[in-house]
Each structure stands twice: as structure tokens, then as C-alpha cells.
VEXDREN-2710 file (C-alpha; in Angstrom, 1 decimal):
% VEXDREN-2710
k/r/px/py/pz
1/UNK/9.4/3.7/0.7
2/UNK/7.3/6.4/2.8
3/UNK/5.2/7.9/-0.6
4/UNK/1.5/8.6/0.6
5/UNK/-1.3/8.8/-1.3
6/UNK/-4.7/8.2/-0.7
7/UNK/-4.8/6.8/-4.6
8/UNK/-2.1/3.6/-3.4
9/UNK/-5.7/2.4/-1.6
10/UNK/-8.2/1.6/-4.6
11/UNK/-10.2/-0.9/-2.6
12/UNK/-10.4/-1.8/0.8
13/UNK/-8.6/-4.9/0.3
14/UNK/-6.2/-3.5/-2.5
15/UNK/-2.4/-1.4/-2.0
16/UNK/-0.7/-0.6/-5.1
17/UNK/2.1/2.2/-4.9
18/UNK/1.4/5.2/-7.2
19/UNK/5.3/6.4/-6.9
20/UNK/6.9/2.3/-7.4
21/UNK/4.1/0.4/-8.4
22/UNK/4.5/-2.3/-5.2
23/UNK/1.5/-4.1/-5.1
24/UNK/0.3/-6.1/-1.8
25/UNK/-2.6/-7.1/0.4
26/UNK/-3.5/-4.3/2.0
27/UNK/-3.3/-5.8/5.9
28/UNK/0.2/-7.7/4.9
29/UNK/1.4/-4.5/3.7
30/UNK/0.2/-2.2/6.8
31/UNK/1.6/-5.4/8.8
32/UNK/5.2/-4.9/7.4
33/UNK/4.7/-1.3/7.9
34/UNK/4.8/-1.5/11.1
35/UNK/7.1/-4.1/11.7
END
């Protein structure tokens, strides 16, 4: 937790972790990040 990369946003919609591979919804992932 707490790599950033510009690459983990291909799309808009789309997160994918370059460093772990997680894989989410873009706004459900931002929502648990700040949680």
C-alpha cells in the first residue's frame, strides 16, 4: 500500500497497481483510500 504511479490509472474508470497488481474500480478504490 502507498505505491504511486500515474500508470495504476489506465482509464478513467480503471485502477490496477503497477507494484501489487490490485485491481479495483477506480472510485471504490479512492473511497477506501480515504476511509
Amino acid at each position: 500500500m502507498g505505491h504511486c504511479a500515474k500508470e495504476n490509472r489506465l482509464t478513467q474508470a480503471e485502477f490496477r497497481c503497477t507494484a501489487c497488481g490490485h485491481a479495483a474500480h477506480a472510485d471504490v478504490n479512492a473511497a477506501i483510500n480515504i476511509w
